[in-house]
C-alpha positions as CSV (number, residue, x, y, z in Angstrom):
1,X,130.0,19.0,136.3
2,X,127.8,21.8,137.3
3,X,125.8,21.7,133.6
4,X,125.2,17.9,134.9
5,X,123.9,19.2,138.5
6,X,121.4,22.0,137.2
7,X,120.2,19.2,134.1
8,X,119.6,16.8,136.9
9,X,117.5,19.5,138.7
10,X,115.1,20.3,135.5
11,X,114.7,16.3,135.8
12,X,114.0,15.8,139.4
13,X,116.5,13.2,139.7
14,X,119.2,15.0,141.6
15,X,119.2,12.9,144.7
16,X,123.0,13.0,146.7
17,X,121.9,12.5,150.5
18,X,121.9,8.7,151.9
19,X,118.2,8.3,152.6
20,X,119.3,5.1,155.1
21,X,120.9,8.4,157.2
22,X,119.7,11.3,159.1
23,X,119.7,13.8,156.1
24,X,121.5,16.7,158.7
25,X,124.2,14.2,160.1
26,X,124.7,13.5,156.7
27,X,125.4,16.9,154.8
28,X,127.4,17.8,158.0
29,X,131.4,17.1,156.8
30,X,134.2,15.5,159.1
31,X,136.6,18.5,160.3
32,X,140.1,18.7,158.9
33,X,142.6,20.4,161.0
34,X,145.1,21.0,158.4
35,X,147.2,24.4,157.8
36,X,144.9,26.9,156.1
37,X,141.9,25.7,156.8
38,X,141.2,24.4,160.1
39,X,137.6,24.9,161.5
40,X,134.8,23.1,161.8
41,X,132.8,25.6,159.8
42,X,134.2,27.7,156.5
43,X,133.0,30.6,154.9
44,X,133.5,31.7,151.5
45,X,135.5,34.8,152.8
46,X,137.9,32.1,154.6
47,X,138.2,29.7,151.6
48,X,138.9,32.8,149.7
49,X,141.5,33.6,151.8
50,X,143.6,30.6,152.1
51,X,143.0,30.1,148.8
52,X,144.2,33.7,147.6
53,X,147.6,32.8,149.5
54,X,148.1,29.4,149.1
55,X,146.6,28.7,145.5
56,X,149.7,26.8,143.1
57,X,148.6,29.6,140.1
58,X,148.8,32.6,143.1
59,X,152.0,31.5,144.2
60,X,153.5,31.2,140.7
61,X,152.0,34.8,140.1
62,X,153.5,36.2,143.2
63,X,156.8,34.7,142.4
64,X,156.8,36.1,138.8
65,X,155.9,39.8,140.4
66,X,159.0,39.4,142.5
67,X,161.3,38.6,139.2
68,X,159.9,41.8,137.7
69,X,160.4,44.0,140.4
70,X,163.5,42.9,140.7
71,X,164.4,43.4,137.0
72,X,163.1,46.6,136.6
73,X,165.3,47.7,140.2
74,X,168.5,45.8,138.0
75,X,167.8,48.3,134.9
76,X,167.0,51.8,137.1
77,X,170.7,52.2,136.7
78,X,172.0,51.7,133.3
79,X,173.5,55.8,132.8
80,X,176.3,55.0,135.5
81,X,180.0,54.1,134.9
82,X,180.4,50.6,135.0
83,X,183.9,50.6,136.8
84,X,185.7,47.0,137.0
85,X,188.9,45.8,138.2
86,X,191.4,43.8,136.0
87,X,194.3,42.2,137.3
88,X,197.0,40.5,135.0
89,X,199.3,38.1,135.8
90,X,201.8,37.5,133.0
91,X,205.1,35.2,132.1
92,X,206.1,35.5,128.5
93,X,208.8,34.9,126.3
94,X,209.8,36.9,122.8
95,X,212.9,36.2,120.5
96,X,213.8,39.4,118.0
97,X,215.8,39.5,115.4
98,X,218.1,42.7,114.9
99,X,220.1,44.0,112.1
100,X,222.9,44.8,111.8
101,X,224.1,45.5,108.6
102,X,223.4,49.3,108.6
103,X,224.8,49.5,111.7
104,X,228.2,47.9,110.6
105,X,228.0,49.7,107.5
106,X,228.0,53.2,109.3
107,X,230.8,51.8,111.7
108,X,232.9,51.3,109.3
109,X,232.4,54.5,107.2
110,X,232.7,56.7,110.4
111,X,236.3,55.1,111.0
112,X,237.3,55.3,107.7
113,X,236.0,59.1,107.9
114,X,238.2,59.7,111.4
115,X,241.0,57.8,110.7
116,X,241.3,60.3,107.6
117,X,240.4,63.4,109.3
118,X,243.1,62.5,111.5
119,X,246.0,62.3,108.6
120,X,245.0,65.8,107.8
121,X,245.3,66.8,111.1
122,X,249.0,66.1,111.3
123,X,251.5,68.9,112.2
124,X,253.5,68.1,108.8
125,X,251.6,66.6,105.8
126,X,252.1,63.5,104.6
127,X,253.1,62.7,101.0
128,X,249.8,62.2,98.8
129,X,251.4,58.8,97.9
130,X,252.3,57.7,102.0
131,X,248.3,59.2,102.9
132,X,246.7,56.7,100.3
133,X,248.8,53.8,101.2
134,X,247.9,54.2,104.9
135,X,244.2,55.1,104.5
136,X,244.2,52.0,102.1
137,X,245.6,49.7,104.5
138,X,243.6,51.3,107.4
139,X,240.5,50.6,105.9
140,X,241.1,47.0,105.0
141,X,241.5,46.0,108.3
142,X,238.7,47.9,109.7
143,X,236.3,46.5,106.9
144,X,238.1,43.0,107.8
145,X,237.5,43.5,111.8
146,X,233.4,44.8,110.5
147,X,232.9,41.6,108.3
148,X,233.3,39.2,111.6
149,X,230.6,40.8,112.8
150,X,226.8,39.0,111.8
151,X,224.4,40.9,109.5
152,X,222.0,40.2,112.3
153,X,221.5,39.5,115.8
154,X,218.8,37.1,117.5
155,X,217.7,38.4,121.5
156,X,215.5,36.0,123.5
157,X,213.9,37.6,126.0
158,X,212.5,35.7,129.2
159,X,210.1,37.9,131.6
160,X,207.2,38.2,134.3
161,X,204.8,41.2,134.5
162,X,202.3,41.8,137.1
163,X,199.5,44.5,136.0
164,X,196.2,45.2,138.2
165,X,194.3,48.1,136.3
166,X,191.3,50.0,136.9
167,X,188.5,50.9,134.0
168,X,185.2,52.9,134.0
169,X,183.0,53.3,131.2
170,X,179.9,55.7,131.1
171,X,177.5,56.3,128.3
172,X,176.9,59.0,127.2
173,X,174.2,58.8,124.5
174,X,172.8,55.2,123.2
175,X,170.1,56.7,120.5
176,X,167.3,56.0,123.3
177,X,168.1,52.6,123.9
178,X,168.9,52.9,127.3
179,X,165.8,54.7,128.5
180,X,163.7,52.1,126.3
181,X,165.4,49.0,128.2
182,X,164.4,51.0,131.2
183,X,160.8,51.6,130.7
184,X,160.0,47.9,129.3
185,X,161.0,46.9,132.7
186,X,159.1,49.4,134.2
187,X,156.0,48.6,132.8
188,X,156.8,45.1,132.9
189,X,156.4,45.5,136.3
190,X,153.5,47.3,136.5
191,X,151.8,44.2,133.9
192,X,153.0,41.9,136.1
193,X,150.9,43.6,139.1
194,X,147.7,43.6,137.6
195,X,148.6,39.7,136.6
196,X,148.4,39.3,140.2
197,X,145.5,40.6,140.7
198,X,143.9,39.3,137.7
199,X,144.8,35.7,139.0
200,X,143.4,36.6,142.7
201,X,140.0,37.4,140.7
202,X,140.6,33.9,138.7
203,X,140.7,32.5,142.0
204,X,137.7,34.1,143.4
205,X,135.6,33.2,140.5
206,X,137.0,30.0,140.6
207,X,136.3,29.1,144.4
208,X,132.7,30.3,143.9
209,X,132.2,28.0,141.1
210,X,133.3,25.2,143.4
211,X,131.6,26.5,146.4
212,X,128.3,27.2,145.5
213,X,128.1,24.6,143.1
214,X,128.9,22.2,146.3
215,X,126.0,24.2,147.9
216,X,123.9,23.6,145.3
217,X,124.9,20.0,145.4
218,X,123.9,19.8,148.8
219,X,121.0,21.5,148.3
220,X,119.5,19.1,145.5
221,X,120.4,16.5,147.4
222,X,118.1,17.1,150.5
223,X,115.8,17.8,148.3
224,X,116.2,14.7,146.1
225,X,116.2,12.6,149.1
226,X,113.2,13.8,150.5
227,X,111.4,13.4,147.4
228,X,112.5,10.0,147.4
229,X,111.4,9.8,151.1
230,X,107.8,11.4,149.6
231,X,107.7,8.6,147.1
232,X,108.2,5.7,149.6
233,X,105.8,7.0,151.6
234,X,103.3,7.3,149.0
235,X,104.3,3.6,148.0
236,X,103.8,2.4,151.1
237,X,100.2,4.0,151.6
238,X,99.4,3.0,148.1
239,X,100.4,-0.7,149.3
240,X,97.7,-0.3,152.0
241,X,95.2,1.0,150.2
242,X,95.3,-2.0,147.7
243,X,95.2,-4.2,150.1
244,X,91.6,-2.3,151.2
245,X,90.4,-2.5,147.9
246,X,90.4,1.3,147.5
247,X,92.9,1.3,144.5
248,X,93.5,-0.9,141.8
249,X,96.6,-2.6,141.4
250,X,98.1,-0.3,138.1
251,X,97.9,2.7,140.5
252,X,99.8,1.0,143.1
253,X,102.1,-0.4,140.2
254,X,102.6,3.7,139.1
255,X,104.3,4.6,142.3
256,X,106.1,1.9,142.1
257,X,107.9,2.4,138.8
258,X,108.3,6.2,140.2
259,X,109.7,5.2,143.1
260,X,112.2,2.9,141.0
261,X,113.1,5.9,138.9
262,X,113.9,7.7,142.1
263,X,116.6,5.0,143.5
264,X,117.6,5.3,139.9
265,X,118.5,8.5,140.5
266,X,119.6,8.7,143.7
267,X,122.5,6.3,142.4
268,X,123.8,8.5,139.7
269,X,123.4,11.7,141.9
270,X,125.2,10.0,144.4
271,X,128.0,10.1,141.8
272,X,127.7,13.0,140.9
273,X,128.3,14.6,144.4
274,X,131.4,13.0,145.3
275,X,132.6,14.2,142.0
276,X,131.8,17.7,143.0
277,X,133.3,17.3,146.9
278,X,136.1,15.8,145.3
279,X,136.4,18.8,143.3
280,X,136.7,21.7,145.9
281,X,138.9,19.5,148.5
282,X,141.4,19.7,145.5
283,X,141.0,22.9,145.0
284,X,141.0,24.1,148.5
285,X,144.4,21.4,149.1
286,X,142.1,19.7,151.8
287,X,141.6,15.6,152.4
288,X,138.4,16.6,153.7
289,X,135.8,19.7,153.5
290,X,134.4,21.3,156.6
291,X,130.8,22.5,156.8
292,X,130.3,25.2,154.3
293,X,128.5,28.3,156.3
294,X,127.8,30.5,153.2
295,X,124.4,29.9,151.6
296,X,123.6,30.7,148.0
297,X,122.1,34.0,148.1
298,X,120.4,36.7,146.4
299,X,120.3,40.5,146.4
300,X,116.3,41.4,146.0
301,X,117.4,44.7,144.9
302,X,118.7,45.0,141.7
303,X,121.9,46.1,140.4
304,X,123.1,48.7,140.0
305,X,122.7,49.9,135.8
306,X,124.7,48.3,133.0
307,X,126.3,51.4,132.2
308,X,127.9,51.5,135.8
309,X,129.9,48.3,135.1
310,X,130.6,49.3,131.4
311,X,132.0,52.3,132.7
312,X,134.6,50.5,135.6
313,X,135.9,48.6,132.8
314,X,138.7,51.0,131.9
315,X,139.3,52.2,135.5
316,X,139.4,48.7,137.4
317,X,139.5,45.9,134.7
318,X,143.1,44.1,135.0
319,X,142.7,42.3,131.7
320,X,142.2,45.3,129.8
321,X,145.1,47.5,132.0
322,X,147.4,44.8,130.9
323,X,146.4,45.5,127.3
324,X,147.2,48.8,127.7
325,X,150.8,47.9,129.1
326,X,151.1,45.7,126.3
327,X,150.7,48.6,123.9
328,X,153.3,51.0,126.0
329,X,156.3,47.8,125.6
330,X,155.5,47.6,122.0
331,X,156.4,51.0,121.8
332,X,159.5,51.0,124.0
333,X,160.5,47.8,121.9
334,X,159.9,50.5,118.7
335,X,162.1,52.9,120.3
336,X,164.1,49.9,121.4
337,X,164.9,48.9,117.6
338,X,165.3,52.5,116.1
339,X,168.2,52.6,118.8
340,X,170.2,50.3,116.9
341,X,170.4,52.6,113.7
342,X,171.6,55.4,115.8
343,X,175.7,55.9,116.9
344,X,176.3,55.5,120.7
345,X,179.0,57.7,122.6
346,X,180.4,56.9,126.0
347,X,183.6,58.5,128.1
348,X,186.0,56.0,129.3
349,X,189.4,56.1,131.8
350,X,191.8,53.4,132.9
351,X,194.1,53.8,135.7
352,X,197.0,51.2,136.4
353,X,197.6,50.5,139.5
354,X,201.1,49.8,140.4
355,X,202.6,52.4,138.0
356,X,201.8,56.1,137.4
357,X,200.3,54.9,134.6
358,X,196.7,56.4,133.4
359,X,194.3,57.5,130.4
360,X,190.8,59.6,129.6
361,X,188.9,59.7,126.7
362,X,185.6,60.1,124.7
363,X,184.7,57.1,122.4
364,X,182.2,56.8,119.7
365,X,180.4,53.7,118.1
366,X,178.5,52.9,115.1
367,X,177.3,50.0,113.4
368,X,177.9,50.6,109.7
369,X,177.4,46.9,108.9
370,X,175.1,44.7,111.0
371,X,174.4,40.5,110.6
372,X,170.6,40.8,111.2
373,X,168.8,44.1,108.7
374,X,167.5,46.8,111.4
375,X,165.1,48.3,109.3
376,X,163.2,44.7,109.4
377,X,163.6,44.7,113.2
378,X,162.2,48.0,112.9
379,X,159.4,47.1,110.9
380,X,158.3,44.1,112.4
381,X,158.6,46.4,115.9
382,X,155.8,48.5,114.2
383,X,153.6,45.2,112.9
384,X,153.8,43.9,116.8
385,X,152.8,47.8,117.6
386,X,149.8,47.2,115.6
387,X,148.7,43.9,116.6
388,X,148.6,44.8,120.6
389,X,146.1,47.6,119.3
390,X,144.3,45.5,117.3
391,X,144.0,43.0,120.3
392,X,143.1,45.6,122.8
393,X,140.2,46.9,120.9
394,X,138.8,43.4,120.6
395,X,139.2,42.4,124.2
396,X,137.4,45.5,125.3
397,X,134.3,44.7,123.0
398,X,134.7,41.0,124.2
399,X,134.7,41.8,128.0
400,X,132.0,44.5,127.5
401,X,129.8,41.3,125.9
402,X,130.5,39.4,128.7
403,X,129.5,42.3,131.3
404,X,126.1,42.5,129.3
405,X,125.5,38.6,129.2
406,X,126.8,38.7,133.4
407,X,124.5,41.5,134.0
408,X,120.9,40.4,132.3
409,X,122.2,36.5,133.0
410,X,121.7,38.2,137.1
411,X,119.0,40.1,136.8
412,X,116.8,36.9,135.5
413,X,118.3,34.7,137.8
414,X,117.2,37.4,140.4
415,X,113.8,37.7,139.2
416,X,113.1,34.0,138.6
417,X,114.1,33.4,142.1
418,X,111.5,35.9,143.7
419,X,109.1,34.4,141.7
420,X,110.1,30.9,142.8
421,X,108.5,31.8,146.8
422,X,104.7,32.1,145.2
423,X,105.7,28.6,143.4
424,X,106.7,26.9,146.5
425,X,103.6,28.0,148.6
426,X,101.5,26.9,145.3
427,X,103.1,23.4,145.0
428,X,103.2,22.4,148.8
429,X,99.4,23.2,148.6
430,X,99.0,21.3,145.7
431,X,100.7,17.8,147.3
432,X,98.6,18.2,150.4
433,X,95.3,18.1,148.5
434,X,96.1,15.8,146.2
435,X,97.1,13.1,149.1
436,X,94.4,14.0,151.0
437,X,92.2,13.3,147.5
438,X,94.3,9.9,147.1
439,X,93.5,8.9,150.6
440,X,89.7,9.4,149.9
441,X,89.9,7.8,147.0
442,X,89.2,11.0,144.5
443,X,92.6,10.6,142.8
444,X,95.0,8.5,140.9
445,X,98.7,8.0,142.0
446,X,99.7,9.6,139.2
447,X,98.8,13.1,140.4
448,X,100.5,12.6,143.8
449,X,103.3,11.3,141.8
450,X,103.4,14.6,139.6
451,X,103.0,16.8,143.1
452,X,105.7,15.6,144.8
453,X,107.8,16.2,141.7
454,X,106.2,19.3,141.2
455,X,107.1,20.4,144.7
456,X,110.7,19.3,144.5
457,X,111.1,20.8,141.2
458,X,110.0,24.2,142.4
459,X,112.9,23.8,145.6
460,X,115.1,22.8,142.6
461,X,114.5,25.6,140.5
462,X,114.8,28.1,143.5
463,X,118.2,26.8,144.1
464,X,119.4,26.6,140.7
465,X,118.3,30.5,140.5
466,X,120.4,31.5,143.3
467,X,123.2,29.7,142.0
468,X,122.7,31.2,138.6
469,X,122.4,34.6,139.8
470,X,125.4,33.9,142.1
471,X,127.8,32.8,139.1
472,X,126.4,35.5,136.8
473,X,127.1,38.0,139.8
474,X,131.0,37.0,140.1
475,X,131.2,37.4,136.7
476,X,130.1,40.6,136.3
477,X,132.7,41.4,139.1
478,X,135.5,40.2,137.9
479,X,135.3,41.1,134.2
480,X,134.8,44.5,135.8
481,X,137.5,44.5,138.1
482,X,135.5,44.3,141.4
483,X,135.8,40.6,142.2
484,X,137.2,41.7,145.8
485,X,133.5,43.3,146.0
486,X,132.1,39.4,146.0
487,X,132.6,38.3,149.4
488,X,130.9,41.7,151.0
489,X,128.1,41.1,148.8
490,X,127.7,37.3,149.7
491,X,128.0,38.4,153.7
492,X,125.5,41.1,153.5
493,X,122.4,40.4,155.9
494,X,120.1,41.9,153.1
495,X,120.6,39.3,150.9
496,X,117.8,36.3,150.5
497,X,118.6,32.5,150.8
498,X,116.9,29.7,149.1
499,X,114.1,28.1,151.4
500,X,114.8,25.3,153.5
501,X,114.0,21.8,152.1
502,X,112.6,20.7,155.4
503,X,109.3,22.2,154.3
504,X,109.0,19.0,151.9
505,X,109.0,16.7,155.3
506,X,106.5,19.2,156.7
507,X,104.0,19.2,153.7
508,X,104.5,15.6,153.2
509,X,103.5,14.4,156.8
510,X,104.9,11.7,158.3
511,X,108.0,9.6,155.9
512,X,108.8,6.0,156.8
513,X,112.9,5.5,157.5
514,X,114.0,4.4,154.1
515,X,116.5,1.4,154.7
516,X,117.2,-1.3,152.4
517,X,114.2,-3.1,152.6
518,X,112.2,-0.6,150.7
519,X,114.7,-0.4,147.7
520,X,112.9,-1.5,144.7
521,X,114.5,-4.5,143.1
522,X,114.8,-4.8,138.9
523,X,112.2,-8.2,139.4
524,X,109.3,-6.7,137.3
């Protein structure tokens, strides 16, 4: 959109302001009172502003800083006990089978054993022949009374248990795990802050895209609408003159077919404005725009030296900082990897609660035997290690590029818009003489034609420096790391604005209104 505004400029075509209109009632914008921005009037440092807290991208940012702070609090404590509470409610039922053979077996044998000791206890001894025949019978009824009694015995057992326990575990030693999960937290946070701010200089460079390119718009179109005014007018007087007999008729038909050219024009540009309006309402989150109160500007002093921005690129340049961070997780995520061929130890304890019941300990783990092969992880760790260094070094050289191209991209802008003041005085001097030479008869239409192009042109080109210089300017700042710098710059009373385009109406005398009736029709 802005290539299309700065190729219609080279063209002198750019013509956005309804010439049937008063050209200040019509590059003065309705007032929207909406939330944000309310005011008639709105200043870069306001849009910026609003936009820097109410942006969808700036919001998103914000939100994602708050998740990262908030993991990286969540993981500050990972060498404490983790104590929890367990309590068990159980209702079970078990059926075991005992045996009893031995136990019958040793029965039996103890009363066999007793029931003799007791025959040699008596006070007279019994015949060798009466002993055996008692002993005999004795244990054939005992191993009778035994052999009613089953091998085994089944027991069912039907019970509730309630058991609340409590359980803390502490590690000890986790091979550096635990401080790596730590860090890549930490500095997860820390990336995610200079995110932020890298979006909040997005933004600014962004809104002065959008803003200075709709100043620019406006700004070619008073200028294309007063060269279309110039045109008319010089139609017009050509008409007369004809009708004197002081020009022929292929003079008078010249302006015409300029003038045709310049409705031609004024059409497209007319397009071409609204697209840009449209543009910065949606990016500003506003139906309508206010009047925009910041001009395009330029410092006539120039900048400070290359090397100073080279030099704030690893001090203030977010882009590069997060690059940096990038490199510190792939290390953690290194360490992170070699944990996991390491043995962890942790103490434990268990208390339970309704009994006297409790236990300490030391515990030890180690993975002999893992699903996934940790060397790999290990060296694809180091690979990733690698690549963020690779990365890093080429983003420095590409930002430092685009701080060189910023920086001479500003300082031509600058100097081609000082120059642009001698221009302007040249070709306002030029268009009077050469009407005053085509009233007297001393010139063709075809060198007015070319003057007042000439003339709008230089305004043109003026503009289109300041804009230049303007987006080369936030570059350089926000590649740098200073786009906060922007605004202060813009607001400084030093600075120089483009010349008003009410010096065309001056140099060209009086303009007729231009209404419908002098719109050149496709007839010839």
């Amino acid at each position: 959109m802005i290539l299309a505004l700065l190729m219609a400029s080279q063209l002198q075509l750019t013509v956005w302001a309804d010439p049937g209109i008063d050209n200040a009632a019509a590059l003065t914008w309705p007032v929207s009172v909406t939330a944000g921005v309310s005011s008639a009037a709105l200043s870069f440092s306001q849009a910026e502003q609003f936009l820097q807290q109410n942006a969808y991208t700036v919001q998103a940012s914000t939100a994602n800083l708050v998740a990262a702070q908030n993991h990286a609090e969540a993981n500050s404590r990972l060498w404490r006990p983790v104590v929890s509470l367990d309590a068990n409610a159980i209702k079970y039922r078990t059926e075991v089978d005992i045996p009893l053979s031995d136990i019958k077996a040793t029965g039996e044998n103890a009363a066999n054993q007793a029931f003799a000791q007791s025959l040699n206890n008596l006070p007279v001894p019994l015949p060798d022949n009466v002993s055996n025949f008692l002993s005999n019978r004795f244990s054939s009824t005992v191993s009778g009374l035994f052999d009613q009694i089953p091998n085994s015995s089944n027991v069912v057992i039907n019970d509730k248990l309630f058991r609340p326990t409590i359980s803390a575990v502490m590690p000890i030693y986790a091979g550096g795990s635990i401080q790596a999960a730590q860090n890549i937290a930490r500095i997860g946070y820390e990336k995610a802050q200079l995110n932020h701010q890298q979006v909040q200089d997005q933004q600014t460079f962004k809104l002065a895209e959008a803003y200075f390119g709709q100043q620019l718009a406006n700004y070619l179109a008073q200028a294309g609408a007063q060269n279309l005014k110039a045109l008319q007018q010089h139609l017009y007087n050509a008409c007369q003159l004809e009708q004197q007999g002081m020009i022929s008729r292929s003079q008078r038909l010249q302006v015409e077919v300029a003038t045709q050219a310049a409705q031609r024009q004024y059409d497209q540009a007319s397009s071409n404005e609204n697209a840009s309006r449209q543009y910065l309402q949606q990016l500003l989150q506003q139906p309508e725009l206010p009047r925009l109160t910041t001009p395009l500007f330029v410092q006539p002093a120039p900048l400070q030296p290359l090397d100073f921005y080279l030099a704030q690129l690893g001090q203030q340049s977010p882009q590069l900082a997060q690059l940096q961070k990038d490199q510190q997780l792939a290390a953690e995520a290194l360490q992170l990897a070699k944990a996991s061929l390491l043995p962890s130890a942790y103490v434990f304890g268990q208390q339970t609660l309704n009994k006297n019941d409790w236990l300490v300990g030391v515990g030890a783990h180690y993975t002999l035997l893992a699903n996934t092969d940790r060397k790999k992880l290990v060296n694809a760790a180091q690979a990733r290690q690698e690549a963020t260094q690779a990365l890093q070094k080429q983003a420095q050289q590409d930002i430092q590029q685009l701080v060189r191209r910023a920086y001479y991209e500003a300082e031509h802008a600058r100097k081609a818009f000082m120059s642009m003041q001698t221009s302007i005085i040249a070709a306002q001097e030029n268009l009077r003489v050469q009407q005053l030479s085509f009233r007297e008869g001393e010139t063709t239409a075809t060198f007015v034609n070319d003057a007042v192009n000439a003339l709008t042109l230089a305004y043109t080109d003026q503009a289109t420096a300041a804009y230049r210089y303007d987006m080369a300017l936030v570059t350089l700042l926000t590649a740098s790391g200073q786009a906060a710098q922007f605004s202060a710059m813009a607001n400084d009373t030093s600075v120089q604005q483009v010349q008003p385009i009410s010096a065309l109406n001056h140099t060209t005398g009086n303009t007729l209104p231009l209404d419908q009736s002098h719109r050149m029709k496709n007839e010839q």
